[in-house]
Backbone as a printed PyTorch tensor [residue, N CA C, xyz], in Angstrom:
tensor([[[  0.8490,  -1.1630,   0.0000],
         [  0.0000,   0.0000,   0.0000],
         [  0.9010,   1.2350,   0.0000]],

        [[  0.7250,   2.3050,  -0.7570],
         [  1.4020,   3.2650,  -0.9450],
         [  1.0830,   4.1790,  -0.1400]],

        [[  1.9020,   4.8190,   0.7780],
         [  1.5540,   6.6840,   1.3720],
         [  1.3630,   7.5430,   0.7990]],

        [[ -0.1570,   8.5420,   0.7260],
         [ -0.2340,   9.7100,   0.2480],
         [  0.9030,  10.6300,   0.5760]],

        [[  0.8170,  11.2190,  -0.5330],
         [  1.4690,  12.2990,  -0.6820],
         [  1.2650,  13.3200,   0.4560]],

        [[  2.3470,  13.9700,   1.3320],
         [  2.3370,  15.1580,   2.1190],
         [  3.3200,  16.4240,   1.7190]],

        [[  2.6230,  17.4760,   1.6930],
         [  3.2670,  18.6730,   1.6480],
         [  4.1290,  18.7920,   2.9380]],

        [[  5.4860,  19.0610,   2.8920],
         [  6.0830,  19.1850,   4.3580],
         [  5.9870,  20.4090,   4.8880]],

        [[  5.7950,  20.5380,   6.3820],
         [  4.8550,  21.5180,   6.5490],
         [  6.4070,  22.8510,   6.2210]],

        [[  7.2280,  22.4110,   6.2910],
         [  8.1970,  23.7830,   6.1920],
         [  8.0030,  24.3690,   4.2210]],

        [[  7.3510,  23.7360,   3.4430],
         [  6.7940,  24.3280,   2.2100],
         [  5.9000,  25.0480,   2.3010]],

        [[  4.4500,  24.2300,   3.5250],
         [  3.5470,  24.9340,   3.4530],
         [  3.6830,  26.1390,   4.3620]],

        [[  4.4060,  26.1960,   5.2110],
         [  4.9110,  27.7550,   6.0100],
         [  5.2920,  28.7470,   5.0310]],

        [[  5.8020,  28.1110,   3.9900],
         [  7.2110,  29.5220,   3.0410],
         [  6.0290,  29.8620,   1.8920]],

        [[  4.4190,  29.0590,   1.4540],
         [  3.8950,  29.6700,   1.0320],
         [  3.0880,  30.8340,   1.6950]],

        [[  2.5470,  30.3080,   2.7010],
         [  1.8020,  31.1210,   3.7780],
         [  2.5280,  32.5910,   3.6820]],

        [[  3.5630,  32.5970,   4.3340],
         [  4.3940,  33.9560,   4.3540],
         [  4.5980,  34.4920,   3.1840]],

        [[  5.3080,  33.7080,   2.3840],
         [  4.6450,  34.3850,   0.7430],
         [  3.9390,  35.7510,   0.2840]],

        [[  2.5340,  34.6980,   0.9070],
         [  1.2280,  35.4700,   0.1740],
         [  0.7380,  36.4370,   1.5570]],

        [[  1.1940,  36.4570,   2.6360],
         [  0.6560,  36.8450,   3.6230],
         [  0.7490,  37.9690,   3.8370]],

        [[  1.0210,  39.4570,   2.8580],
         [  1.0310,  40.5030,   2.7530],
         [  0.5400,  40.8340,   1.7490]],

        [[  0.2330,  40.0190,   0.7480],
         [ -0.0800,  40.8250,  -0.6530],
         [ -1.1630,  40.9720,  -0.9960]],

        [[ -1.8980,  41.4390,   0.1820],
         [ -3.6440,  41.6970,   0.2210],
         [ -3.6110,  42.7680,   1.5070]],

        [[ -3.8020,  43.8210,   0.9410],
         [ -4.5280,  45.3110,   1.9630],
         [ -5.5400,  46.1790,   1.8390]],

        [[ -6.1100,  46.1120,   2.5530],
         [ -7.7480,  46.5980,   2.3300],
         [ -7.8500,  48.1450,   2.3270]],

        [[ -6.8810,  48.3440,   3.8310],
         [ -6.8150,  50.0080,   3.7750],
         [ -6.1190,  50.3200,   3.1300]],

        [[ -6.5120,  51.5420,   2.1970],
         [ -5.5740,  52.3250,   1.4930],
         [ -4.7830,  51.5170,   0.3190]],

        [[ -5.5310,  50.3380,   0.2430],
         [ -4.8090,  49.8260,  -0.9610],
         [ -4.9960,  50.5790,  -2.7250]],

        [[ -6.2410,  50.8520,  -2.6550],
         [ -6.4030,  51.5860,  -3.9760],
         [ -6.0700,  53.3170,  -3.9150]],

        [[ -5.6570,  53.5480,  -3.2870],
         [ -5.5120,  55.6810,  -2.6740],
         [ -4.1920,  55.2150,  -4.0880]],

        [[ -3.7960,  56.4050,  -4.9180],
         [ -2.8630,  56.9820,  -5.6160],
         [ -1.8660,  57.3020,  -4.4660]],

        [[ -0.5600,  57.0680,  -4.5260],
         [  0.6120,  57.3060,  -3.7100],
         [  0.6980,  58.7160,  -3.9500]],

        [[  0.4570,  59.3280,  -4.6000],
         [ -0.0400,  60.9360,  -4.9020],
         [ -0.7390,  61.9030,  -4.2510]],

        [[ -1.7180,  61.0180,  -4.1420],
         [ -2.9060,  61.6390,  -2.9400],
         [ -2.6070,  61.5760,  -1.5330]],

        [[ -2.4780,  62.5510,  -0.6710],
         [ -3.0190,  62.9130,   0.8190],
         [ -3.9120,  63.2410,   1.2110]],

        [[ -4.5360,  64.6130,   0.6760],
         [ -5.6890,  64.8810,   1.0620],
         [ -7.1530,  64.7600,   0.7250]],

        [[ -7.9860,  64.8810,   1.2410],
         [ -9.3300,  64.9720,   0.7720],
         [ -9.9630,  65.8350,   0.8650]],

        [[-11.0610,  67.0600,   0.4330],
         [-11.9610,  67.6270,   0.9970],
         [-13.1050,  66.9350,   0.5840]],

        [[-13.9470,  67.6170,   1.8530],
         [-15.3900,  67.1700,   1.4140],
         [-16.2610,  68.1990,   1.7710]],

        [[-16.6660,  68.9740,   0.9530],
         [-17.9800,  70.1460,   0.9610],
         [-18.7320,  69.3310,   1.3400]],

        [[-19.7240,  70.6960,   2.2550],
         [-21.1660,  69.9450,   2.7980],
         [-21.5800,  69.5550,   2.3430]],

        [[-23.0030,  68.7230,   2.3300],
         [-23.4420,  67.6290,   1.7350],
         [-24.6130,  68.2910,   1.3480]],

        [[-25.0630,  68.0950,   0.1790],
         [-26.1720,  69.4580,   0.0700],
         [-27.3140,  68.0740,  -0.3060]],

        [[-28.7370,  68.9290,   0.5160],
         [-30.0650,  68.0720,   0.5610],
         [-30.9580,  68.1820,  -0.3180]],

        [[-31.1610,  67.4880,  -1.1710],
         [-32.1230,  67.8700,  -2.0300],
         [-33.9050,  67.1970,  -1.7640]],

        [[-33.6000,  66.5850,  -0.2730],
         [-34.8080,  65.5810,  -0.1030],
         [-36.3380,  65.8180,   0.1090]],

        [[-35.9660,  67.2060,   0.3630],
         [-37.2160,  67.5600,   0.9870],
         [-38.1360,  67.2280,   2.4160]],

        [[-36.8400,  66.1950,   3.3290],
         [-37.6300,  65.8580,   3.7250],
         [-37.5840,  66.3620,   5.2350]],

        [[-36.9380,  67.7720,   5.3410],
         [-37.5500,  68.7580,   6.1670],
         [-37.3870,  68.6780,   7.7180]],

        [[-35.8360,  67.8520,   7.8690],
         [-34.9010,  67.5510,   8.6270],
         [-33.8400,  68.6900,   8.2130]],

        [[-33.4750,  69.8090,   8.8350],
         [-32.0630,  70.4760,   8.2080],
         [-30.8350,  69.9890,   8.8710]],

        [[-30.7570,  69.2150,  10.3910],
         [-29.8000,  68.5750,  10.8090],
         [-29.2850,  67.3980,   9.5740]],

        [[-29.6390,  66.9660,   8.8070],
         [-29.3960,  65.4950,   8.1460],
         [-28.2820,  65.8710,   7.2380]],

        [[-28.2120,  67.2440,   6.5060],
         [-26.9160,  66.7680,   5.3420],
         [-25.7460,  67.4500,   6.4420]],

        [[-25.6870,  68.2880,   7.3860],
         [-24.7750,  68.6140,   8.4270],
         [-24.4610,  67.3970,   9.1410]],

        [[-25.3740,  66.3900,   9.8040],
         [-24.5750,  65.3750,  10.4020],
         [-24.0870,  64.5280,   9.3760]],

        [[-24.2390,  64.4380,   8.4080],
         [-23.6000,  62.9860,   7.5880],
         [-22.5380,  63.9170,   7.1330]],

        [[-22.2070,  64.9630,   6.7290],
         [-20.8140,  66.0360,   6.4500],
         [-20.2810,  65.2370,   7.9440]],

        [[-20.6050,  65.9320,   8.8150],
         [-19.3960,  65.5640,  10.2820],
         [-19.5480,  64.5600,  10.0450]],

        [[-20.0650,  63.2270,  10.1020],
         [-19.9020,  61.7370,  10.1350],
         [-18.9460,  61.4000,   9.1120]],

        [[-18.8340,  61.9240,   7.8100],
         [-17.7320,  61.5310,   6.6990],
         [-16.3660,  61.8430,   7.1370]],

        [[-16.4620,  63.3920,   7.8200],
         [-15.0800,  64.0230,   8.4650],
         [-14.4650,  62.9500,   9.2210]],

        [[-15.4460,  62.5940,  10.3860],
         [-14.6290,  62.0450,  11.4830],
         [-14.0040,  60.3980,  10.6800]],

        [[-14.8770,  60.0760,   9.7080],
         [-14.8930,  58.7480,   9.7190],
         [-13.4580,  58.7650,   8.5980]],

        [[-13.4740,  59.7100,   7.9610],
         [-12.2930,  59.9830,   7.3090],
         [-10.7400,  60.5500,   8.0230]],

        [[-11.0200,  61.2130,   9.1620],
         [-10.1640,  61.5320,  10.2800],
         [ -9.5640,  60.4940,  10.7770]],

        [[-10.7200,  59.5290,  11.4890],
         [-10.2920,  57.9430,  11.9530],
         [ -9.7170,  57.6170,  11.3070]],

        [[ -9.5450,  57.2810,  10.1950],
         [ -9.3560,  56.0580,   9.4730],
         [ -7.9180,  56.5880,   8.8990]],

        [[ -7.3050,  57.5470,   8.5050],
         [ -6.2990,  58.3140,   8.6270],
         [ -5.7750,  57.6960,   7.4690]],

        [[ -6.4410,  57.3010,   6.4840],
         [ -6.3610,  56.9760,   4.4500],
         [ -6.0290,  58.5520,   3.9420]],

        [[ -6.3470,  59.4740,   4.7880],
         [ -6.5910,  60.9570,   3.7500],
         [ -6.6160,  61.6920,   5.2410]],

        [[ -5.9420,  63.1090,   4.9870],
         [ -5.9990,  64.1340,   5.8220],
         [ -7.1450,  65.0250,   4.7510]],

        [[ -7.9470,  65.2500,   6.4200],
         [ -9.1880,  66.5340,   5.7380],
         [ -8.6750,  67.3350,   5.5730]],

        [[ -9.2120,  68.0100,   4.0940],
         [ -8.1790,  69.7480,   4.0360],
         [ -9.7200,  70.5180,   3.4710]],

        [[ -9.4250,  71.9030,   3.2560],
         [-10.4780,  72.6790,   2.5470],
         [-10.8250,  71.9060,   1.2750]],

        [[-12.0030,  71.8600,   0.6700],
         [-12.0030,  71.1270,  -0.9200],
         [-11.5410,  71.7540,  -2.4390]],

        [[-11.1620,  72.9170,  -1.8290],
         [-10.3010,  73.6880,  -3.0430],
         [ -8.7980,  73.5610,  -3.0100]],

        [[ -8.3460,  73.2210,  -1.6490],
         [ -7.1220,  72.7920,  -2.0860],
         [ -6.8370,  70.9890,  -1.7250]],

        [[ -7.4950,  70.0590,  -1.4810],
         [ -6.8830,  69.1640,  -1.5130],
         [ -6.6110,  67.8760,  -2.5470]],

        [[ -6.1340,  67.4420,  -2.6610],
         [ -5.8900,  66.5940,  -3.5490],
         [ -6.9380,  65.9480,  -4.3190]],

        [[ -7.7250,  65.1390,  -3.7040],
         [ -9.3690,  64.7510,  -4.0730],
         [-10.1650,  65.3200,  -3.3540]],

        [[-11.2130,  64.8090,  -4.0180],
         [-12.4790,  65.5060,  -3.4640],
         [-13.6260,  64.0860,  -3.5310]],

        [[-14.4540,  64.5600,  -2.3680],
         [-15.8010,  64.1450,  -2.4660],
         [-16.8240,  64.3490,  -2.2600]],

        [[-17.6330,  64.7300,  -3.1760],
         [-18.5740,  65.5320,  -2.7310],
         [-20.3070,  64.5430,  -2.8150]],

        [[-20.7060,  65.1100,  -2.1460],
         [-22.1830,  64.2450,  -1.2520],
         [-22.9860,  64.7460,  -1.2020]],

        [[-24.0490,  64.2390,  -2.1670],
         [-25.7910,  64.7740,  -2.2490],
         [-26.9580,  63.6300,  -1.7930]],

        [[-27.7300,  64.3770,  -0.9860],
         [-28.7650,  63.5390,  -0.7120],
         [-30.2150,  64.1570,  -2.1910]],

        [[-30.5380,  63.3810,  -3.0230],
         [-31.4290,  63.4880,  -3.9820],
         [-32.6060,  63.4620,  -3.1370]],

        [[-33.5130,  63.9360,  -4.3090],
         [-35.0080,  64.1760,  -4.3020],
         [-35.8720,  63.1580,  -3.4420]],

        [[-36.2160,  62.5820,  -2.8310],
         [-36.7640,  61.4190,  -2.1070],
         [-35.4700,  60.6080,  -1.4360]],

        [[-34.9900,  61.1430,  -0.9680],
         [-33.4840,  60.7820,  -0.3230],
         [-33.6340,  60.3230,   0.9270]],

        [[-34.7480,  60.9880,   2.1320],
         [-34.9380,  60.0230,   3.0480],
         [-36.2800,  59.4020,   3.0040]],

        [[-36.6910,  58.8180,   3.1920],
         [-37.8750,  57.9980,   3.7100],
         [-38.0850,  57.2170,   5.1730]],

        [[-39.5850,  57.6460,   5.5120],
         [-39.7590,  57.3140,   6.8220],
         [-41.2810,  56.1540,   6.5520]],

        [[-41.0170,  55.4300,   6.4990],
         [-41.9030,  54.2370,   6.1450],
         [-42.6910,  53.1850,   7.3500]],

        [[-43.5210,  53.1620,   7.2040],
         [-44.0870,  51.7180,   8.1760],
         [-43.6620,  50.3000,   7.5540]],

        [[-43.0990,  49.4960,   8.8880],
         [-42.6680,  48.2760,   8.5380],
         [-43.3560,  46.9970,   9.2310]],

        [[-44.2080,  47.5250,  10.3820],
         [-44.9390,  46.4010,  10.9110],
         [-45.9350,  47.4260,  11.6750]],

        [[-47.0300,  46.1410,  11.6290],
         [-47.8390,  46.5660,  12.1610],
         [-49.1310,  46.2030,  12.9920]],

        [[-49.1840,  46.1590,  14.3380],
         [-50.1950,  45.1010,  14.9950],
         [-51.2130,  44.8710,  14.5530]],

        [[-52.0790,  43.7130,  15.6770],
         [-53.1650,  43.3990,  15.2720],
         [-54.4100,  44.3930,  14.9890]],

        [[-53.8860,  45.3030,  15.3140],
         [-55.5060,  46.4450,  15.6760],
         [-54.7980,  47.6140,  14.6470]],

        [[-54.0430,  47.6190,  13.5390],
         [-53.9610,  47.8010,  12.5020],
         [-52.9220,  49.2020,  12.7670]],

        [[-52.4310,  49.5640,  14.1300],
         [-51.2700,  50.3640,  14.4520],
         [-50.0530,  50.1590,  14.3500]],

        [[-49.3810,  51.0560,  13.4560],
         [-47.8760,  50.7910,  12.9230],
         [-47.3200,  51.1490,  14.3830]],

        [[-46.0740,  50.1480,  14.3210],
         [-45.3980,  49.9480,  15.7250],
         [-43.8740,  49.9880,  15.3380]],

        [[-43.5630,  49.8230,  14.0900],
         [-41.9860,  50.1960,  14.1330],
         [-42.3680,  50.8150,  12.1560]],

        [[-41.0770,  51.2740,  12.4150],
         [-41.1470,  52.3690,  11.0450],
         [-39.4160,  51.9670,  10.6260]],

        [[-39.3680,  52.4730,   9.8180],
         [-37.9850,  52.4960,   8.7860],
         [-37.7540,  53.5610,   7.9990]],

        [[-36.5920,  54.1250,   8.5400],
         [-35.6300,  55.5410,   7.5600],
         [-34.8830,  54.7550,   6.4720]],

        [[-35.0560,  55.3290,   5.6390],
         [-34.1900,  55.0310,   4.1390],
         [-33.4360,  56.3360,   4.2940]],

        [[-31.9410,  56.1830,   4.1740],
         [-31.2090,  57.7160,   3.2450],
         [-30.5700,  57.3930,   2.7790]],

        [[-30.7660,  57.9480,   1.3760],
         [-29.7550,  57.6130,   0.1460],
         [-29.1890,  58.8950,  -0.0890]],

        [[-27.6560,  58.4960,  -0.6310],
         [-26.9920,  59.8530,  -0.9640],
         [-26.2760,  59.3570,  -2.1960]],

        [[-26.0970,  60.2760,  -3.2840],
         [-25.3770,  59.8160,  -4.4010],
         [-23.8040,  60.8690,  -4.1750]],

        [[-22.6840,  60.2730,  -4.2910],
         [-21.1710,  60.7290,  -4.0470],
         [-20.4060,  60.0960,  -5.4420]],

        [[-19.5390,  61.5980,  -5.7970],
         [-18.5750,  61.6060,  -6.5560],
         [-17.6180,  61.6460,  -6.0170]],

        [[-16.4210,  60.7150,  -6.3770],
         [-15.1790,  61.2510,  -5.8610],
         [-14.0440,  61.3710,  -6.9200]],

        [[-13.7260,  62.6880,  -7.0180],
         [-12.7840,  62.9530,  -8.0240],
         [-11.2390,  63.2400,  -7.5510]],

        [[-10.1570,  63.3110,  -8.4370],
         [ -9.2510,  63.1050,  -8.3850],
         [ -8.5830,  64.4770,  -8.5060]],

        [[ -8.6000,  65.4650,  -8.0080],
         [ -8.0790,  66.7900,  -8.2110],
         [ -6.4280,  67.4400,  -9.0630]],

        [[ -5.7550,  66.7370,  -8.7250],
         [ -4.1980,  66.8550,  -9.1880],
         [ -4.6810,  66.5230, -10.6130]],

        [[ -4.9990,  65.2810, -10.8650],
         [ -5.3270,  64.7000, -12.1400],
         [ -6.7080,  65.3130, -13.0570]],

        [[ -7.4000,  65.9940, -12.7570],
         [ -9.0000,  66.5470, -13.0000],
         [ -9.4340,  65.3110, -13.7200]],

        [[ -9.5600,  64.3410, -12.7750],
         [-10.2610,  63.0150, -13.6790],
         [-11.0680,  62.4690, -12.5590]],

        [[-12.2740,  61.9790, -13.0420],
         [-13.3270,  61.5650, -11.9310],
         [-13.3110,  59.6920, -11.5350]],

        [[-12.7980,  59.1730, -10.5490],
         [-12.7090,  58.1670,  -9.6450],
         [-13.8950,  57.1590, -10.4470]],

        [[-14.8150,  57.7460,  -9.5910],
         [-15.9670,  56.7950,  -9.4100],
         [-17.3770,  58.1730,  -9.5260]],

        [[-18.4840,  57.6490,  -9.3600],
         [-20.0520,  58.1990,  -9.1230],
         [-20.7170,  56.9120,  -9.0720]],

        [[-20.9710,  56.9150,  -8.1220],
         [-22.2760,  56.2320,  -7.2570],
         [-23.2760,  56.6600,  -6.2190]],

        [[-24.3530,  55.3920,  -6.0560],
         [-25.5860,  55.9480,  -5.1080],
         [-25.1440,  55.0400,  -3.7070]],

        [[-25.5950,  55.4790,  -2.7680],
         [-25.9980,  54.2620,  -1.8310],
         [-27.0200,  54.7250,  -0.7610]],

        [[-27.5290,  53.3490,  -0.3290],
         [-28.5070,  53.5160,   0.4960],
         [-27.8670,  52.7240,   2.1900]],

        [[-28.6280,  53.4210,   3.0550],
         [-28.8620,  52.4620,   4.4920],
         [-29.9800,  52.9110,   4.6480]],

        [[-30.5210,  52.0330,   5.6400],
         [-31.8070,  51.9580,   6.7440],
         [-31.4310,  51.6430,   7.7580]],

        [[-32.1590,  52.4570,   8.7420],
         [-32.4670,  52.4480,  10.6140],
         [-33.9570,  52.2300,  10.4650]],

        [[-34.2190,  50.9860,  11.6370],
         [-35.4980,  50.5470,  12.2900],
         [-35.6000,  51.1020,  13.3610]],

        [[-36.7380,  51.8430,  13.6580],
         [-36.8410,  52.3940,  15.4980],
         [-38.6820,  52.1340,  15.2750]],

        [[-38.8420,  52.0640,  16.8420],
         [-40.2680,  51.8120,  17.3100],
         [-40.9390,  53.1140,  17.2130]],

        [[-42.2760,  53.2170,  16.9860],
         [-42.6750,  54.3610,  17.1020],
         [-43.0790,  54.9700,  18.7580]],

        [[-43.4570,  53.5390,  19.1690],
         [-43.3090,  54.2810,  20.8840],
         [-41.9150,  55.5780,  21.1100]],

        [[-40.7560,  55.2850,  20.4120],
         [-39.5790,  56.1690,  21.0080],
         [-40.3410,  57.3580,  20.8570]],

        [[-41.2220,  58.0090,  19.8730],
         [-41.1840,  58.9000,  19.6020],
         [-40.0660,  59.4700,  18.4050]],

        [[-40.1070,  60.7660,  18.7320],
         [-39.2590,  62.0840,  17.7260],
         [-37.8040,  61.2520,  17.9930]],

        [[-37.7300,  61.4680,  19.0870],
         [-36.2140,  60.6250,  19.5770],
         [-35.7580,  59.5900,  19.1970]],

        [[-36.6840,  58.3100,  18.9260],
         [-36.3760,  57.3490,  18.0940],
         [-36.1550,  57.0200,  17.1860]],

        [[-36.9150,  57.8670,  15.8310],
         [-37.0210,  59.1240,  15.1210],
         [-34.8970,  59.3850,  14.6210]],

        [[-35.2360,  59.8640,  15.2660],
         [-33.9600,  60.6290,  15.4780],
         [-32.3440,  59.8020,  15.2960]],

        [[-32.6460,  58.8470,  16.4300],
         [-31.8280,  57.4270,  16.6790],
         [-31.4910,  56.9190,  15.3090]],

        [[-32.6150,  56.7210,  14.4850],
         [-32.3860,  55.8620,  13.1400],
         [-31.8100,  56.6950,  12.6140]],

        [[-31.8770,  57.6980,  12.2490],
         [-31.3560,  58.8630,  11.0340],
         [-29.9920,  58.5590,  11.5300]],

        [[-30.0970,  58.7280,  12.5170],
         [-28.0950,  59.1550,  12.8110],
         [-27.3840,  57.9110,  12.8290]],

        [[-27.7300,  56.6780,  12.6520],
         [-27.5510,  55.2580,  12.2290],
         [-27.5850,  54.6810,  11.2190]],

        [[-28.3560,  55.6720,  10.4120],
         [-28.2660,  55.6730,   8.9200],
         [-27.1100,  56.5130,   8.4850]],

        [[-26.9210,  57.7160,   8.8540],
         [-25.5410,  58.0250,   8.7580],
         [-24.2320,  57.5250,   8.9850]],

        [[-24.6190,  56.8520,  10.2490],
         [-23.0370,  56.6030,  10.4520],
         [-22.7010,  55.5240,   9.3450]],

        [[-23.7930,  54.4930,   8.9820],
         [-23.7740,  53.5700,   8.3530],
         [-23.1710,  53.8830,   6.8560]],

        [[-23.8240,  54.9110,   6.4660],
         [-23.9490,  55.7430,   5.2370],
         [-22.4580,  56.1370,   4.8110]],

        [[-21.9330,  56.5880,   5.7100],
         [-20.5210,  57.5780,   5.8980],
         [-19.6010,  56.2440,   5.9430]],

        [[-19.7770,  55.1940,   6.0360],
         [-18.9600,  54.1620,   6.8070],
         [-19.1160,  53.1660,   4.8840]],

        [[-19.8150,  53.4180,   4.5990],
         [-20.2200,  52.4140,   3.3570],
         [-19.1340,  53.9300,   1.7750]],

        [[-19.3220,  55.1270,   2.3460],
         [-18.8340,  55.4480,   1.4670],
         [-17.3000,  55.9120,   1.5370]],

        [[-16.8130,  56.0390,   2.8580],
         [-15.5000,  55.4430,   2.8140],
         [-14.6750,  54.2090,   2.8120]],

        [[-15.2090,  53.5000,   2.5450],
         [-14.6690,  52.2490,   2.2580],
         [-14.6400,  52.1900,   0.5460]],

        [[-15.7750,  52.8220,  -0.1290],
         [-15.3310,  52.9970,  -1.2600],
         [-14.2060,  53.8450,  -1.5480]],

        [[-14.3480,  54.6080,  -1.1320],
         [-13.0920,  55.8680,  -1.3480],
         [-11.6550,  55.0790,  -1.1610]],

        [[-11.7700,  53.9630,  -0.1650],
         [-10.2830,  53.6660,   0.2450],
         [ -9.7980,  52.6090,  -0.3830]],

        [[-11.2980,  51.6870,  -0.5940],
         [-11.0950,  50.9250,  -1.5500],
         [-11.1450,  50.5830,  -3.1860]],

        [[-11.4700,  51.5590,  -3.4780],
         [-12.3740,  52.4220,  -4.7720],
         [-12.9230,  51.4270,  -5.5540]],

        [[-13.6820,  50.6160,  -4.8360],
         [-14.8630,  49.3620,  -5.2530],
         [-16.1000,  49.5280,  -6.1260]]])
């Protein structure tokens, strides 16, 4: 009877190490060119009569772009790229998603969609243009406040989905 074949494990170590760098998520697609980013406010086109909403998702992109330290924030006239962030025409939505037996909606759902360009400033050539969406679920018992809770969960979500494009330029 013959012995299968074994890889000895000191081969399979020297591939491992190999390959074990040549995959990076952050900042793998950024131009070695680029440092900075601006990002002008986020202008609302939704109508939907929240004026806190394109101001917090502006600060939510800042910080989340601050964190993540792929790009230093600069003014958007002088930095290297840019990205700029619109919430369109029906951009948020506040919807019923369930609803009891006695025919009272009991939890609701925020939609906010924002469509973002991100262009390449040094180069005047445009990256990418895309849309994206998140949703927050809150009860309507919370009230305004609960209300409230989702939107800014939809942002962070929002801000968090479109820097990852930026860093990853997916």
């Amino acid at each position: 009877m013959s012995k299968p074949f074994r890889f000895p494990l000191a081969f399979f170590l020297f591939i491992a190490a190999l390959f074990s760098g040549c995959y990076s998520f952050t900042g793998a697609s950024i131009p070695a060119y680029l440092h900075t980013i601006g990002i002008p406010n986020v202008e609302d086109n939704s109508g939907f009569g929240q004026s806190a909403i394109p101001q917090n998702l502006t600060n939510q992109l800042i910080q989340k772009f601050t964190s993540d330290g792929s790009f230093r924030v600069a003014t958007p006239t002088s930095a290297d790229a840019r990205l700029e962030v619109s919430i369109p025409a029906n951009g948020v939505i506040d919807e019923p998603v369930n609803v009891n037996a006695n025919q009272i909606v009991t939890t609701k759902q925020v939609t906010l969609r924002a469509h973002a360009i991100y262009t390449d400033q040094k180069k005047q050539k445009q990256f990418w243009e895309r849309d994206f969406t998140e949703t927050a679920q809150y009860q309507i018992a919370g009230g305004l406040g609960a209300q409230q809770s989702a939107l800014v969960q939809a942002e962070q979500n929002l801000s968090q989905d479109i820097l990852i494009a930026v860093i990853s330029n997916w």
